[in-house]
C-alpha positions in Angstrom: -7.3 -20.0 8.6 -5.1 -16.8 9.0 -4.3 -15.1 5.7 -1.0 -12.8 5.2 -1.5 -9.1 4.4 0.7 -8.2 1.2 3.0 -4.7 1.7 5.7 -3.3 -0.2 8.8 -1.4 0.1 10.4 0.6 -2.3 14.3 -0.1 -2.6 17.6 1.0 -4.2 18.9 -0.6 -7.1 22.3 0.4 -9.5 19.7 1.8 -12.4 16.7 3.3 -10.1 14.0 2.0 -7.2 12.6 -1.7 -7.2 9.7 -2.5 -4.9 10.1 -5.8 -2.9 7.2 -7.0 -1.4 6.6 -8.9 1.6 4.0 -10.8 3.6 2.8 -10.0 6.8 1.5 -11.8 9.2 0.3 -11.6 13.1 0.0 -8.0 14.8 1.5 -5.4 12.9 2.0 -3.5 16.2 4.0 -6.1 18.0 8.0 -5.4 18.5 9.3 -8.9 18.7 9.9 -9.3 14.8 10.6 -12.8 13.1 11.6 -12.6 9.5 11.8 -15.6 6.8 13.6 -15.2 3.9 13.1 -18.0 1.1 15.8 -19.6 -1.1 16.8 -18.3 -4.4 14.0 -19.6 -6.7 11.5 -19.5 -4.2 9.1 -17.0 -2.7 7.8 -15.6 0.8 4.4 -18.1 1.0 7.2 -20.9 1.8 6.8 -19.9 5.0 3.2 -19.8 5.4 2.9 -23.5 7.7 5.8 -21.5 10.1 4.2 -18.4 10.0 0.8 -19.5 11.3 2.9 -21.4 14.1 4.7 -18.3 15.2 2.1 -15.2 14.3 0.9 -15.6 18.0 4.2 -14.8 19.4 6.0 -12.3 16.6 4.8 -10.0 13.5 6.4 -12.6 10.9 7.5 -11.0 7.8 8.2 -13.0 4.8 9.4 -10.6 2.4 9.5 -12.0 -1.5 13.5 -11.4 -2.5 13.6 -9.1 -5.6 13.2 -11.0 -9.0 10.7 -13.4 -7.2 6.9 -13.7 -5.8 5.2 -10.6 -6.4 8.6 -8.4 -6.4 10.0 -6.1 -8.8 12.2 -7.7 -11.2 15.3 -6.0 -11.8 16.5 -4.3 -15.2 20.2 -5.4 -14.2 20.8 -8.9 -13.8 24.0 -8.4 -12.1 22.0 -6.9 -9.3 20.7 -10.6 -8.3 23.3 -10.7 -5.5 23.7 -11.4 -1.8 24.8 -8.3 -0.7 22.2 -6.4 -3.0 19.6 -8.4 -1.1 21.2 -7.1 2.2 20.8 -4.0 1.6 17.0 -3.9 0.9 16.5 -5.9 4.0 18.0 -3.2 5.5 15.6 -0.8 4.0 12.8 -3.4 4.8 13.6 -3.2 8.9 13.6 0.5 8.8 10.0 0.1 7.2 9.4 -2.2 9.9 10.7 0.0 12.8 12.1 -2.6 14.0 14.9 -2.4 16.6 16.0 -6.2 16.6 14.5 -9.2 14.8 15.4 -12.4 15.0 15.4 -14.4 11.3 14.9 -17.5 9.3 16.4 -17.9 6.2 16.4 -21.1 4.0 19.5 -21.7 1.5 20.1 -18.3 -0.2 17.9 -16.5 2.6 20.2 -17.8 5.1 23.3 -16.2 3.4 21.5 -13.0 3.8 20.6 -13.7 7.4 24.4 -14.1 8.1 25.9 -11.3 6.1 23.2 -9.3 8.1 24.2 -10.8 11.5 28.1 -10.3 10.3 27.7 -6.3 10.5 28.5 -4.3 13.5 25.8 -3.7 15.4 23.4 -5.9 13.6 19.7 -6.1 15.3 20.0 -10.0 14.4 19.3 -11.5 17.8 18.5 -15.2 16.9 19.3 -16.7 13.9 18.2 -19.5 11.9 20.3 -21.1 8.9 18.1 -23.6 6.9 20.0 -25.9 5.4 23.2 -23.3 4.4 26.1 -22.5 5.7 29.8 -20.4 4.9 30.6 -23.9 2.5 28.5 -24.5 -0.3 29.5 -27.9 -1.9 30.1 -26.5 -5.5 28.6 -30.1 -6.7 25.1 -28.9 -5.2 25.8 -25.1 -7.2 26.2 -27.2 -10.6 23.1 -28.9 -9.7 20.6 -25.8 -9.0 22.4 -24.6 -12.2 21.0 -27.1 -14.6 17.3 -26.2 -14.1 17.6 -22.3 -12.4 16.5 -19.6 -15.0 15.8 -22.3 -17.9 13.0 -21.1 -20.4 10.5 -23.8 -19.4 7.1 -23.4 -19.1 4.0 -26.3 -18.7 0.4 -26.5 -20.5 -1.4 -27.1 -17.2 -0.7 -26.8 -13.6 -0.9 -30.6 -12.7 1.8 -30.8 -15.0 4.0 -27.7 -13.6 3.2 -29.2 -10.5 4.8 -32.5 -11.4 8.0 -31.5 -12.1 7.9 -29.1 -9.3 8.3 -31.9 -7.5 11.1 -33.6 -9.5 13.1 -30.8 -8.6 12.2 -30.4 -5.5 12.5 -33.8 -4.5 15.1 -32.8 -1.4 12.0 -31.2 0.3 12.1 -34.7 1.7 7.9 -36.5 2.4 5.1 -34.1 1.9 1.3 -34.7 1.7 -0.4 -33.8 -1.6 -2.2 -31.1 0.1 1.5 -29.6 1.1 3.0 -30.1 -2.3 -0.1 -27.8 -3.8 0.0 -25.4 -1.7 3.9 -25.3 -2.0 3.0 -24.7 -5.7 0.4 -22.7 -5.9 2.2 -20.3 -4.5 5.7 -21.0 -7.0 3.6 -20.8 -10.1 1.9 -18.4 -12.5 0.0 -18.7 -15.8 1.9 -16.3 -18.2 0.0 -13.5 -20.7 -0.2 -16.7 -23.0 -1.7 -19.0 -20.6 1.1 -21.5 -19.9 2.3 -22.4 -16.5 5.4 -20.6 -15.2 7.6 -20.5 -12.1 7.2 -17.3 -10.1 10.6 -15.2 -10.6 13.0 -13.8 -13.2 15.1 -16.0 -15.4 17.9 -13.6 -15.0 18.4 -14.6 -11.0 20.9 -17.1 -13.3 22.8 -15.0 -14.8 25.0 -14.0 -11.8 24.3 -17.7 -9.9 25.7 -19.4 -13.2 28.6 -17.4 -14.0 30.1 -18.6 -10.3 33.4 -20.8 -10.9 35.2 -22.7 -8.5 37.7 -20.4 -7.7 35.1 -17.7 -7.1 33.2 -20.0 -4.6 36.6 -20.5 -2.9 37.5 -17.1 -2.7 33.6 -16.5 -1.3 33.7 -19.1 1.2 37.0 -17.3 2.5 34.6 -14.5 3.0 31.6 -16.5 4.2 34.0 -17.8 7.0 35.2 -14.6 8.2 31.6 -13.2 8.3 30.5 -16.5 10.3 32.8 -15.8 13.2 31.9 -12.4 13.2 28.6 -13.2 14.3 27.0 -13.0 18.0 23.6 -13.6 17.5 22.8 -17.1 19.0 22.2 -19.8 16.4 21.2 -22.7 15.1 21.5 -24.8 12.0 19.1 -27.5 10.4 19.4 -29.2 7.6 18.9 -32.2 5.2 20.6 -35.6 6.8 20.9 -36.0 2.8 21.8 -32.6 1.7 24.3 -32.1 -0.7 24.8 -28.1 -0.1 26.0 -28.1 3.8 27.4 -31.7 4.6 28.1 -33.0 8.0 31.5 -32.4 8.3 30.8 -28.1 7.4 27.8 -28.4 10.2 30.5 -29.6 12.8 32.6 -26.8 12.2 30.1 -23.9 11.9 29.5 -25.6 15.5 33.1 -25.6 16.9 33.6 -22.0 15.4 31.6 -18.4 15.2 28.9 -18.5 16.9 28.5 -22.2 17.5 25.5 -23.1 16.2 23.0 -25.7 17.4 22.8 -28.2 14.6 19.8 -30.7 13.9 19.8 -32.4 10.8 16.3 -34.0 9.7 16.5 -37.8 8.0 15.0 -38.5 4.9 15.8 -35.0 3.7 18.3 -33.0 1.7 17.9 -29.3 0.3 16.2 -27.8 1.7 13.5 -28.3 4.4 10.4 -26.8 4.1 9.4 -26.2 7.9 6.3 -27.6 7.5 6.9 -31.1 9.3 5.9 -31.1 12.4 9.5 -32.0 13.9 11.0 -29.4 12.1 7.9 -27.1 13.4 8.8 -28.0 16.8 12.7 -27.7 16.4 12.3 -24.1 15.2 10.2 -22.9 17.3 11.5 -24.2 20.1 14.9 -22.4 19.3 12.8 -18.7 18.3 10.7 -19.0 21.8 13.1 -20.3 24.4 
């Protein structure tokens, strides 16, 4: 089975240089570039199931966001922003050389995937939103607020593992085999040998101090930068999600860059990409 090669960039931050790291996969060599960009807890081996689908056609890049995977944390919390994360991208596809890409990006990923494809001439060709769109339901914020960033950590990983998947019940059906490899790759065994999700508690601090008038004012924004965008698009999500309901897909496909939209029963936030439908919708989207 194809393993990813681990590289690093080095990026700006307010206070210095972080290093954001990113997975590799397929030939490093080839032009046509396909990036995945994870959700704001999560990391780049998310993508691993979609990755091996696609490494035959594209070099797939999965880059771990800062704060997260194997990343540099950052010594400013405030700096745990979208268009912070923007900008490193940006430094990532001028380490790649790469003159267009075309991208993947689940929840938070996604909102960096379109503030990427909102910019004048952005080298987003295709672009794939995973579950997440210019209206967040500030119900579904308050949720990934209770448990994002809290001091919790677990005496073994069967039991990390456990309530991995309490709180990521919205993944929708996965094997046992998919659950551990979905966290193996989330968790770590800190320097005193308890279990540990893999990124920095301070992603909160910016994520928590969001109030509702600040999500409207950013959704004002959000919806600007969606009908700014050109790159041809598509948008799956949760049948059950609570972040991008029905209603929100149905515009973002009547406006912008009107998206394709699938939604995928038995789901909410987020899909993983590792069912075979979802498999087949993506890549069927990316290779058409």
């Amino acid at each position: 089975m194809e393993e990813p090669r681990l590289n690093h960039v080095q990026c700006l931050n307010t206070r210095g240089l972080h290093r954001m790291a990113y997975w590799e996969w397929g030939d490093p060599t080839n032009s046509r570039v396909l990036v995945c960009v994870h959700g704001l807890t999560r990391q780049g081996r998310d993508f691993d199931t979609l990755a091996r689908a696609m490494c035959q056609h594209y070099r797939v890049v999965c880059p771990d966001v800062a704060g997260r995977g194997e990343s540099d944390w950052l010594p400013d919390p405030m700096g745990y922003v979208v268009p912070a994360y923007v900008a490193d991208m940006v430094t990532l596809l001028a380490r790649l050389n790469a003159q267009t890409v075309d991208w993947v990006g689940t929840s938070m990923g996604g909102l960096i995937g379109m503030g990427l494809s909102s910019l004048p001439n952005s080298p987003v060709r295709r672009l794939v939103l995973n579950d997440v769109g210019p209206r967040i339901e500030f119900g579904a914020l308050e949720r990934i607020g209770r448990y994002v960033g809290e001091p919790v950590t677990w005496g073994s990983f069967d039991e990390a593992a456990d309530a991995m998947r309490l709180i990521c019940a919205g993944f929708g059906p996965h094997t046992p085999e998919q659950w551990d490899a979905l966290n193996r790759a989330h968790l770590k065994q800190n320097a005193q040998g308890r279990w540990v999700t893999r990124y920095d508690p301070s992603i909160a601090v910016p994520f928590k101090a969001v109030t509702p008038e600040m999500a409207a004012a950013g959704e004002a924004q959000m919806w600007q930068a969606w009908d700014r965008i050109t790159a041809q698009t598509l948008l799956v999500r949760g049948a059950q999600s609570d972040l991008v309901t029905a209603q929100t897909a149905a515009e973002m496909s009547r406006r912008g860059p009107k998206a394709t939209t699938v939604a995928f029963d038995g789901v909410g936030h987020a899909p993983t990409l590792i069912a075979p439908e979802q498999l087949e919708v993506v890549g069927r989207f990316l290779l058409n």
